[in-house]
Backbone bond lengths (Angstrom), bond angles and torsions (degrees), N, CA, C in turn:
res aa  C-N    CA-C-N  psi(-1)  N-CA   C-N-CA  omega(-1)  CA-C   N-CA-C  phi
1 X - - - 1.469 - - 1.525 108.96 -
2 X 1.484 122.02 104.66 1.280 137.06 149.96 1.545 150.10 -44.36
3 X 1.148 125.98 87.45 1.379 106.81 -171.86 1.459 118.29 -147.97
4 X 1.438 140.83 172.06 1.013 128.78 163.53 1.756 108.38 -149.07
5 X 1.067 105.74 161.36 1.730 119.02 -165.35 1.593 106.65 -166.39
6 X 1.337 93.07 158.95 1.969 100.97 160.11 1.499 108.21 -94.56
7 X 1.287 118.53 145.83 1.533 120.34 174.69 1.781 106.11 -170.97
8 X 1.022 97.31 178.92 1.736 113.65 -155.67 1.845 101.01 -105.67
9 X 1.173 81.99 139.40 1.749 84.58 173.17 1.717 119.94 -79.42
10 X 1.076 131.15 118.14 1.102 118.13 -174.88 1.787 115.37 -102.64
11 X 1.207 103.98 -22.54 1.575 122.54 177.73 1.597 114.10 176.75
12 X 1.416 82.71 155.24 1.478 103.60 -166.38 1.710 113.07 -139.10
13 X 1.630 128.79 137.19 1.299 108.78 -173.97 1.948 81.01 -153.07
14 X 1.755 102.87 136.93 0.951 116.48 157.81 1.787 120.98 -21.02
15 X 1.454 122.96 131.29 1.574 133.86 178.18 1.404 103.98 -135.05
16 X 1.271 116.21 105.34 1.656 112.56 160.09 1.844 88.83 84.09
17 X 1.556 103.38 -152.52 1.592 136.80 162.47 1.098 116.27 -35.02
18 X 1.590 87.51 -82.95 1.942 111.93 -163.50 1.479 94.46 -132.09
19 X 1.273 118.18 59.31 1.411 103.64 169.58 1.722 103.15 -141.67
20 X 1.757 119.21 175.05 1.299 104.94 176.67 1.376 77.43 -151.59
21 X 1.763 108.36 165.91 1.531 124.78 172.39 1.314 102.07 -107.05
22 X 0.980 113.51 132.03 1.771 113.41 178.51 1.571 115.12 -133.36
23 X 1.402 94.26 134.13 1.483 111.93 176.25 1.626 116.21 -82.29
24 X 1.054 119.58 126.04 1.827 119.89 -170.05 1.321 106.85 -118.94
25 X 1.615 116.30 151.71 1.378 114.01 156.40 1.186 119.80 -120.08
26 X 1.499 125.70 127.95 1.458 124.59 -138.95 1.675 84.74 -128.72
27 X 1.209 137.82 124.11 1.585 131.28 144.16 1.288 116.34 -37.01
28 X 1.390 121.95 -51.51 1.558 103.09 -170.72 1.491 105.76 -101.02
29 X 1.653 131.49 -3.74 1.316 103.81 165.87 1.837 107.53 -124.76
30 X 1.384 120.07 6.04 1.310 98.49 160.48 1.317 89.56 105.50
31 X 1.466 134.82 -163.90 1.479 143.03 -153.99 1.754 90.13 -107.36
32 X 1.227 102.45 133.06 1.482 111.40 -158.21 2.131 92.90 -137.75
33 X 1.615 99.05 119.85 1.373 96.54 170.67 1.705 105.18 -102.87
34 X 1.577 115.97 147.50 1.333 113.62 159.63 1.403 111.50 -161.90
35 X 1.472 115.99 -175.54 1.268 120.93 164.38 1.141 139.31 -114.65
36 X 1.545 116.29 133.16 1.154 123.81 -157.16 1.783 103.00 -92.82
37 X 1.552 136.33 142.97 1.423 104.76 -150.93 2.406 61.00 -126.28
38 X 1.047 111.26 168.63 1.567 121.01 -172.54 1.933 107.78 47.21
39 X 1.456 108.17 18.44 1.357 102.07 167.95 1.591 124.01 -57.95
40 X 1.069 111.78 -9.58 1.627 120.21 -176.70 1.543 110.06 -95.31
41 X 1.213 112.77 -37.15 1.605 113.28 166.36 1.075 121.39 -24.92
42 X 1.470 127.16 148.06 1.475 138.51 165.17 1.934 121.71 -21.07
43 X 1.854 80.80 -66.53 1.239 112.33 167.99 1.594 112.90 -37.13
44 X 0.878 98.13 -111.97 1.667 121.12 173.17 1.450 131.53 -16.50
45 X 2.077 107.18 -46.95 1.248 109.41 -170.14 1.810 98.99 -71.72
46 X 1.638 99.32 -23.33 1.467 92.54 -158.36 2.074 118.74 -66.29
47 X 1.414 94.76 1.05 0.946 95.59 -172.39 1.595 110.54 -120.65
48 X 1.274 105.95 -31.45 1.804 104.15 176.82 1.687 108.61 -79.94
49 X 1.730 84.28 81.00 1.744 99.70 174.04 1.917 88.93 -97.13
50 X 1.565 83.70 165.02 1.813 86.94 169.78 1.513 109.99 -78.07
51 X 1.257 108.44 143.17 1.627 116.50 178.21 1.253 114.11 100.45
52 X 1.585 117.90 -28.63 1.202 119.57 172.60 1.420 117.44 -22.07
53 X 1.193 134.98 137.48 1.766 128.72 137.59 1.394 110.47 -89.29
54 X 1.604 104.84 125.87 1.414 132.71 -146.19 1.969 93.49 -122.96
55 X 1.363 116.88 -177.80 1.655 134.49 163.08 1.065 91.44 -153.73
56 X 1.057 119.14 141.05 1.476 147.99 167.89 0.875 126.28 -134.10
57 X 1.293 121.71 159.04 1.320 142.24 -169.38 1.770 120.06 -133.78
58 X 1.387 108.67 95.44 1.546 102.94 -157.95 1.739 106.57 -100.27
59 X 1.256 121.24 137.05 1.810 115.30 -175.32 1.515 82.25 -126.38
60 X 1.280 144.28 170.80 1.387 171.90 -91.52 1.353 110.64 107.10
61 X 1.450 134.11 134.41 1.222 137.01 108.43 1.793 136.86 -37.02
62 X 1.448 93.09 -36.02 1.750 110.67 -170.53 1.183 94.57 -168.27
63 X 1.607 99.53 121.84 1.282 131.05 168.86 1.386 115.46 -76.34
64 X 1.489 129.80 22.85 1.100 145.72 125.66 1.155 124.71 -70.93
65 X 1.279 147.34 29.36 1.710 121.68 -129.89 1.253 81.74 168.83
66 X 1.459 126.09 127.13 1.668 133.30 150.56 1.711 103.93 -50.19
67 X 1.816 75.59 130.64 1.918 84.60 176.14 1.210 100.05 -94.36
68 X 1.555 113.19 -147.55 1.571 119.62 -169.85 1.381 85.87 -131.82
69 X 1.545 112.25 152.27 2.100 113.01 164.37 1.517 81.45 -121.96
70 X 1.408 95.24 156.62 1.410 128.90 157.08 1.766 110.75 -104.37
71 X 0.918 153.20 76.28 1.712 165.98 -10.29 1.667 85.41 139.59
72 X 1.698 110.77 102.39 1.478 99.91 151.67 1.954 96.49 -121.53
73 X 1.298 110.95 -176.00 1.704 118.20 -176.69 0.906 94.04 -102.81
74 X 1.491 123.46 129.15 1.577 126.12 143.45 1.736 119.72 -116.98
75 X 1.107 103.33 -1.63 1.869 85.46 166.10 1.762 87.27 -159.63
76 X 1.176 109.00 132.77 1.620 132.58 -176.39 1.989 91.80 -85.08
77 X 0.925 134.61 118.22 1.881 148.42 -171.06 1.670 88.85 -124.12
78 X 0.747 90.70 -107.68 1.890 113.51 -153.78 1.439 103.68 -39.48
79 X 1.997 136.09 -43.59 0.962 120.23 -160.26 1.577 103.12 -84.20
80 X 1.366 129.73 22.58 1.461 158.53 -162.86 1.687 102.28 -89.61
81 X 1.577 102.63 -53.78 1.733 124.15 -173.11 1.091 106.65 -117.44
82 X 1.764 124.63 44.66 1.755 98.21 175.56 1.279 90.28 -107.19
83 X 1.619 153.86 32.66 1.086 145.97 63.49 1.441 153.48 20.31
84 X 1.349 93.08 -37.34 2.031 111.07 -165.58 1.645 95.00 -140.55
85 X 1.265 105.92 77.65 1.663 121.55 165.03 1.391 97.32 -37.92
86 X 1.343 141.87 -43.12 1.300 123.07 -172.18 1.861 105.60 -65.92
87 X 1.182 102.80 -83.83 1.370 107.02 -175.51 1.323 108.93 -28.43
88 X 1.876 124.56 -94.93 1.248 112.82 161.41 1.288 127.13 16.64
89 X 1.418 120.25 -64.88 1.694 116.50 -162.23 1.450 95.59 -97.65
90 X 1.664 137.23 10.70 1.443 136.05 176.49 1.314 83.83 -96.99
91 X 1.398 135.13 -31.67 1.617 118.11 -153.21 1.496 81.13 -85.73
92 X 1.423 126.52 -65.98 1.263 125.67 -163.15 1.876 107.75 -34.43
93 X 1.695 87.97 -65.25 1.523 99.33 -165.54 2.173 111.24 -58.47
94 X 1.276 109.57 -19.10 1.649 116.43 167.61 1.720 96.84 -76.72
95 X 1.110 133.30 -48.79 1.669 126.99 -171.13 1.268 87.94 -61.02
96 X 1.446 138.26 -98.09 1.225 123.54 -149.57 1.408 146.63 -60.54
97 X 1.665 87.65 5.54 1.226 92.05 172.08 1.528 121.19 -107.39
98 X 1.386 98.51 -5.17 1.784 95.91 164.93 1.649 101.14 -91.99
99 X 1.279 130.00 1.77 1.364 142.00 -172.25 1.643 95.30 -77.33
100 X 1.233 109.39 -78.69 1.808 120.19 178.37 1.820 98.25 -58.92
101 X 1.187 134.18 -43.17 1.480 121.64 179.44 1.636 138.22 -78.28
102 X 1.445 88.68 -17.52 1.952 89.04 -160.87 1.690 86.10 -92.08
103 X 1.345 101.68 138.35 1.607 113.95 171.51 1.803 87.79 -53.05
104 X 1.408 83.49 162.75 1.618 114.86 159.24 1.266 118.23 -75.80
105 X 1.870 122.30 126.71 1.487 133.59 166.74 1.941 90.97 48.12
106 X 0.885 122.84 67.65 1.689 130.41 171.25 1.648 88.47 -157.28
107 X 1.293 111.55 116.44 1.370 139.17 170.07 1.868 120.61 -62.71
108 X 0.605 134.66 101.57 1.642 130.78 168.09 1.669 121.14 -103.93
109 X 1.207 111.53 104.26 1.426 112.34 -165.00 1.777 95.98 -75.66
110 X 1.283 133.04 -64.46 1.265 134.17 161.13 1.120 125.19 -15.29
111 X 1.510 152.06 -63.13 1.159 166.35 177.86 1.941 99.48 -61.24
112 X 1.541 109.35 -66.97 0.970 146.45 -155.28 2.298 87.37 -47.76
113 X 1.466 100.61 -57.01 1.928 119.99 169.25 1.406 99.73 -70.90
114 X 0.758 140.20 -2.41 1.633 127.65 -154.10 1.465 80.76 -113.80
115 X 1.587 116.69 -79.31 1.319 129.52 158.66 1.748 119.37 6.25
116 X 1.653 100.21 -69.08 1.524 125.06 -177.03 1.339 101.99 -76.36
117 X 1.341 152.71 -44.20 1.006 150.40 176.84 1.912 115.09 -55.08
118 X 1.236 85.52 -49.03 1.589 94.31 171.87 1.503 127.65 -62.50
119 X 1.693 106.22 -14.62 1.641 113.10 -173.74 1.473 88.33 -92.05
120 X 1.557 127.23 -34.82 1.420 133.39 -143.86 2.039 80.45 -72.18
121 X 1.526 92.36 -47.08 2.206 92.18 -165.48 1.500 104.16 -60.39
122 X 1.442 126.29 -43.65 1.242 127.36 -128.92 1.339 106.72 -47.29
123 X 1.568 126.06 -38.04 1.338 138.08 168.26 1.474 133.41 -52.74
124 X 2.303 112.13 -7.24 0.749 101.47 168.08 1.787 120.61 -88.60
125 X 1.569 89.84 -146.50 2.332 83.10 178.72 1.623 104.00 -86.18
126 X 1.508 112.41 -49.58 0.972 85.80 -172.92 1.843 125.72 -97.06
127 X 1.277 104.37 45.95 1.168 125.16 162.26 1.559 121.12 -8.12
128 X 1.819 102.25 -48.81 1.166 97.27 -157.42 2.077 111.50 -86.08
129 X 1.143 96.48 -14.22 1.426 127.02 -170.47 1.823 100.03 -87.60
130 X 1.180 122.70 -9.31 1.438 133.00 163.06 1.246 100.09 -88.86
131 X 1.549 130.23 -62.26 1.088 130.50 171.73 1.679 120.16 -32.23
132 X 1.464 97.94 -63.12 1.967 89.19 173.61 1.358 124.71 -56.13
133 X 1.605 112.25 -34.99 1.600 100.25 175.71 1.188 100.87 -67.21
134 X 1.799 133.04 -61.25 1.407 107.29 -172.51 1.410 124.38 -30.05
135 X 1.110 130.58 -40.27 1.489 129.79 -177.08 1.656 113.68 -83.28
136 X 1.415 131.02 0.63 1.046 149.88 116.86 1.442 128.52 -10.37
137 X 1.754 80.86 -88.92 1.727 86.40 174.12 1.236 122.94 -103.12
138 X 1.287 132.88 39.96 1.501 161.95 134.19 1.672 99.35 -56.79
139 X 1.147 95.93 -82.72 1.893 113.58 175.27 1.831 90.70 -14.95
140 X 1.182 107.30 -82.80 1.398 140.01 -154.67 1.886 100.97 -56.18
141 X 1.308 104.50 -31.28 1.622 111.82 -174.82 1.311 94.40 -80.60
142 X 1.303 134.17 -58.06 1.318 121.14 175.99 1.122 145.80 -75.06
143 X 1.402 103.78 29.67 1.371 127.60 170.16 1.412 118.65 108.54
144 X 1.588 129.44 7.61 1.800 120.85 -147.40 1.776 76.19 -144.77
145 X 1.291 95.06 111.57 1.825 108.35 150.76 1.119 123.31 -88.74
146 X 0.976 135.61 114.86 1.288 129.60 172.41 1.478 125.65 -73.27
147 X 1.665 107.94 -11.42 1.363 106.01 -173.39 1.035 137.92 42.43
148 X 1.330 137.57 48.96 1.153 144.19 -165.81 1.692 109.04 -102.12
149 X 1.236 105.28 -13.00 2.152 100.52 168.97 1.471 101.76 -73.84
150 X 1.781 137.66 -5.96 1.480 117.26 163.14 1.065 112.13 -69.66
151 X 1.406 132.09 13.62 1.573 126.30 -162.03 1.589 99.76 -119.47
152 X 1.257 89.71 -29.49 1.527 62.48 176.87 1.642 147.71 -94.56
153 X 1.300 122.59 -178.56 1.429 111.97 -164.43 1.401 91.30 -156.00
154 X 2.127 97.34 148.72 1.833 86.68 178.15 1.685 137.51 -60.89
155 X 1.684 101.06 -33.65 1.078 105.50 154.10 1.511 125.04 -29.59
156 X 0.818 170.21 -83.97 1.476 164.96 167.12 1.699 103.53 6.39
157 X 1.389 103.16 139.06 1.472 119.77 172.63 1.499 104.23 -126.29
158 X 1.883 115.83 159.82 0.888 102.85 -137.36 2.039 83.39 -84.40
159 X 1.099 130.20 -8.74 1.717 130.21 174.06 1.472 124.19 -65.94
160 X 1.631 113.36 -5.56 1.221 122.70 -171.55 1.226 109.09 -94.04
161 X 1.708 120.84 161.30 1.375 111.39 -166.65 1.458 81.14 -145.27
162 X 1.360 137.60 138.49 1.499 142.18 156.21 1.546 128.01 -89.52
163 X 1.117 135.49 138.64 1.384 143.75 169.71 1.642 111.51 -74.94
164 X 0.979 126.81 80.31 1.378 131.57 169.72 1.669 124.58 -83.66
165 X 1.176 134.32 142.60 1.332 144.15 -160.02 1.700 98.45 -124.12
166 X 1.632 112.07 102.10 1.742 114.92 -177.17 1.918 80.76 -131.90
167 X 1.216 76.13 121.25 1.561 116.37 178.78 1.789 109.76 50.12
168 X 1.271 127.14 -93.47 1.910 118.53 174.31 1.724 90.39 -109.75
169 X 1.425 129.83 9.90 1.575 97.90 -167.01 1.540 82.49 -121.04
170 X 1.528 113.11 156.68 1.346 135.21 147.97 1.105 124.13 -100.01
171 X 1.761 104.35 133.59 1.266 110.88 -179.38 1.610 113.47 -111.72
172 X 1.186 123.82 167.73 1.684 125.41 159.90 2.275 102.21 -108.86
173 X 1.337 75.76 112.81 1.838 99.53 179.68 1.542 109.01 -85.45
174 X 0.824 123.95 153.55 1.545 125.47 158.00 1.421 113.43 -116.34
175 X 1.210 103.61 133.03 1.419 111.39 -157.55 1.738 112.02 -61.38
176 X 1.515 131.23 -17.99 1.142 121.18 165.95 1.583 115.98 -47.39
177 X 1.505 107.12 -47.93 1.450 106.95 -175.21 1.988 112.38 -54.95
178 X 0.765 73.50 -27.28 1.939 80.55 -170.27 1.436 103.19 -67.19
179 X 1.434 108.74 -48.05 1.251 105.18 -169.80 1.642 105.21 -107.59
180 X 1.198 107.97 37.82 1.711 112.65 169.29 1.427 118.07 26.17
181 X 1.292 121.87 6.28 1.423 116.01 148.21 1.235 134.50 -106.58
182 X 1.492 99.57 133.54 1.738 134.69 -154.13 1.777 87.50 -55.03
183 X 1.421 118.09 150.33 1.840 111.89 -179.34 1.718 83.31 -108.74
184 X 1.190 100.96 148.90 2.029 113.32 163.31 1.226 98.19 -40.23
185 X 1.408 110.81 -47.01 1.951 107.49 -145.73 1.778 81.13 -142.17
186 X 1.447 103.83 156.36 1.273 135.06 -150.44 1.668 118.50 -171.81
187 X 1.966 107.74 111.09 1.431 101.76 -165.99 1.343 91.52 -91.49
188 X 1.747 100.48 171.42 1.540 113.22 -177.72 1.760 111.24 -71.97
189 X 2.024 96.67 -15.17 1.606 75.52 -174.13 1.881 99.45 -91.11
190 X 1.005 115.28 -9.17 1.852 111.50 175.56 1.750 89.28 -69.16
191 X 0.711 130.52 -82.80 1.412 152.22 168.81 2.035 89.86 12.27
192 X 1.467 96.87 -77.41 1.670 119.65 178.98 1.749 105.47 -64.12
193 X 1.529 115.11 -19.64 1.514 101.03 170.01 1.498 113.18 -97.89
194 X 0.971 125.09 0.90 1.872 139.61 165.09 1.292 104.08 -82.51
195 X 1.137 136.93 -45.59 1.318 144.81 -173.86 1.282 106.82 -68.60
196 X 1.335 113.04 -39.32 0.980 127.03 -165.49 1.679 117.67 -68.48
197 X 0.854 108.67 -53.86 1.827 144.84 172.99 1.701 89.99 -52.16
198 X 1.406 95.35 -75.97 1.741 94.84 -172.71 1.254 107.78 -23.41
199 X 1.551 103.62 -86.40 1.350 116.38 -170.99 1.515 111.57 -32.00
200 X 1.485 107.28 -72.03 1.557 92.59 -172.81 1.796 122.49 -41.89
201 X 1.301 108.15 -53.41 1.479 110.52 160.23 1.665 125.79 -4.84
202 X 1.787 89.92 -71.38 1.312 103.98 -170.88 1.869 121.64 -65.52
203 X 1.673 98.20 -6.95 1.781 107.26 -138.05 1.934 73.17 -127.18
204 X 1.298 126.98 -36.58 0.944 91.45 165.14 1.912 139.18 -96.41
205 X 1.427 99.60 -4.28 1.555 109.53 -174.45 1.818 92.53 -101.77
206 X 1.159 149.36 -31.83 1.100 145.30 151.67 1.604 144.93 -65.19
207 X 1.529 91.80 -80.85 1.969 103.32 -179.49 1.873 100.49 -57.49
208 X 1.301 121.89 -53.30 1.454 118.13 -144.59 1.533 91.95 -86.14
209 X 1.521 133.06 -23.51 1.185 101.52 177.28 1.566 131.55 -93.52
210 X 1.664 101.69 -0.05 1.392 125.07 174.63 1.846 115.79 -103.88
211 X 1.423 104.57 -0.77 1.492 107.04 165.91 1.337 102.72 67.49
212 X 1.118 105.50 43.52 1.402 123.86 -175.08 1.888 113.23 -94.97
213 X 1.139 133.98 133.29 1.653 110.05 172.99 1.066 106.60 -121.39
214 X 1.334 99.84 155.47 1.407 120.11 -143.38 1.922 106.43 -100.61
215 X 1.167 102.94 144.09 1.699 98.99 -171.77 1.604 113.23 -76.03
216 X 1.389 97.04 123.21 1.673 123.09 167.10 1.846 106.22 -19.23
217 X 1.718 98.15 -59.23 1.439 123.31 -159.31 1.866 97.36 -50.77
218 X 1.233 105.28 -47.23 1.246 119.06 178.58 1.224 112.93 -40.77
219 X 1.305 115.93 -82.47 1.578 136.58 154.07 1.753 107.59 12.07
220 X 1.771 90.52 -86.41 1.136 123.18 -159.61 1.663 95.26 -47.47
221 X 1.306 119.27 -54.93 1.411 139.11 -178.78 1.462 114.93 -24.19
222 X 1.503 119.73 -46.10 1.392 143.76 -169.32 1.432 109.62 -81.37
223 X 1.513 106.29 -44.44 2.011 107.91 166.39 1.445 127.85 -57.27
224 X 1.479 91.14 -14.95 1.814 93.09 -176.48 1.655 111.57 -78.71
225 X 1.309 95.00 -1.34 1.689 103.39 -171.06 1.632 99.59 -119.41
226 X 1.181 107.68 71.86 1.616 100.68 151.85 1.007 152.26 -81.96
């Protein structure tokens, strides 16, 4: 099976010598594993960072069966923020988690823009507040609404945070999320209670019931906001 596309690196792990297996995100075919054969080279490693936007070139025998890419660079991401521990560990901590989530070779055009839109902001301020909706409507792409615009009411200010009950778990919301508008200004501890929510969200309707573990990067992501 033949093909070629642009797509994003999502992970990468030593193969053999000089080789690496790499996880891709492709618009038209979905999360794509293969092997990269001189991935360790000078050349090559310097560029298959995660987040990258990559072209490839995929050959298979059996679409059962890791194919091979032929790997050129088309947009340099990550070596942009290895500088800005925050960002950095959002790109990391967003790759691996469509890494452990997105089915295999199943396409998602939604996620896939949502995804790209989010690399296009990352450079603005409130960067990080793009970041939580992406993981929002991630939730929502893979099938789980959370519905959280029935909650809201004008009453709400933007310092208030609500206790909401979605399905047996309770969460503490901050009322921006409810009412999907972005605030000018934004503290680090709302910041750490959005994050907060997400994550659990994701860790309890996903990772914990599929024995799934959950990325460090993530984690780490939430300390930067004290």
């Amino acid at each position: 099976m033949n093909w070629e596309d642009e797509c994003y690196l999502l992970s990468k792990r030593k193969f053999r010598e000089n080789g690496n297996i790499i996880n891709v995100f492709s618009q038209s075919k979905g999360k794509v594993s293969g092997i990269v054969y001189g991935g360790n080279s000078r050349k090559i490693r310097n560029y298959l960072q995660i987040s990258n936007k990559l072209f490839v070139v995929h050959n298979s025998k059996n679409e059962n069966k890791n194919g091979y890419f032929k790997t050129e660079l088309i947009k340099a991401i990550s070596p942009i923020y290895f500088n800005d521990k925050k960002r950095i560990t959002a790109l990391v901590s967003i790759c691996s988690i469509l890494n452990v989530l997105l089915p295999d070779s199943q396409p998602n055009k939604n996620i896939y823009k949502s995804f790209e839109e989010f690399l296009r902001s990352i450079n603005l301020e409130n960067w990080i507040i793009l970041y939580i909706y992406f993981e929002l409507n991630l939730i929502k792409d893979l099938g789980y609404d959370t519905n959280l615009s029935k909650y809201y009411s004008k009453e709400f200010n933007g310092s208030e945070t609500r206790k909401i009950k979605i399905d047996t778990f309770t969460y503490e919301v901050p009322e921006y999320l409810i009412s999907r508008k972005i605030p000018e200004k934004i503290s680090n501890h709302s910041i750490r209670k959005s994050l907060y929510f997400t994550r659990n969200i994701v860790q309890n309707r996903f990772f914990l019931p599929n024995n799934l573990s959950f990325p460090q990067s993530r984690i780490l992501l939430e300390s930067y906001f004290n």
